[in-house]
N, C-alpha and C positions, 0 to 999 in steps of 0.2 A: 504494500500500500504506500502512499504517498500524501500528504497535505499540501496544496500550495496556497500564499494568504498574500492577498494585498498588502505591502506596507508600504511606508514611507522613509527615509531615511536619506543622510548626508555623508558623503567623503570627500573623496580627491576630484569627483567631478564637479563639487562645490554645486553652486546653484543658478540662477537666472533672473535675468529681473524681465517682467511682466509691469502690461499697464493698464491698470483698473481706473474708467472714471475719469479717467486723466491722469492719473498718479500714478507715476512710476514704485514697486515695488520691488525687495528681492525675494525670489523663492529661495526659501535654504534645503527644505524636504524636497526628494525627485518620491514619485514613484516608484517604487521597485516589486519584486512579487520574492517571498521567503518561501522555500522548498525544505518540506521534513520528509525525509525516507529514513525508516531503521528497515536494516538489512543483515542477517546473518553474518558470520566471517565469510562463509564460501561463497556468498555472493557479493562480498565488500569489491571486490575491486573492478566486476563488473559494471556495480553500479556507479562508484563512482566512474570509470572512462565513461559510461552513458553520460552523465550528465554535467563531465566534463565537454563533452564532443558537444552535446546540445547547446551549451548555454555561449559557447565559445563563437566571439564574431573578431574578435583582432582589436577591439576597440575601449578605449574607456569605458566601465560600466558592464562589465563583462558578470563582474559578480567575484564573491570569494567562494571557499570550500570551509564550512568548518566539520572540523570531524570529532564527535563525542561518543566516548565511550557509553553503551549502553546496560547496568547492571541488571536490569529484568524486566521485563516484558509477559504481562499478564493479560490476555481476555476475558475480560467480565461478564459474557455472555456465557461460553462456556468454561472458562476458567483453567482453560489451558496454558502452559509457564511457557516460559524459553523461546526455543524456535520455533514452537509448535504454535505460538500466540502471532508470530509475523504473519 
């Protein structure tokens, strides 16, 4: 499975100014969209070149990778642990 969520958020692309009204303004927030996958070991490294090769255009704004250790993973439907809950 996978979540991906609208957000907002600033870095090295900094931001823009926009004119509202007549008033010049700066945007500091871009748009961005945040990607959660939890993935097994055996399929770790698949997924990350997947969504490496995807997200990758050459440009500013390309995105980071962060990678967190996951200690457990439970379904609450059925209540299954481990890998069996991915």
């Amino acid at each position: 499975g996978i979540t991906v969520t609208e957000v907002k958020g600033f870095g090295r692309q900094k931001g823009h100014t926009e004119l509202y009204r007549g008033a010049e303004y700066q945007v500091d927030f871009l748009p961005k969209l945040k990607i959660e996958c939890a993935v097994d070991n055996a399929a770790f490294d698949a997924a990350l070149e997947a969504i490496m090769s995807a997200a990758a255009t050459g440009k500013v704004g390309d995105g980071k990778v962060f990678v967190i250790g996951l200690e457990q993973a439970i379904r609450i439907r059925t209540g299954e642990i481990g890998t069996d809950a991915l």
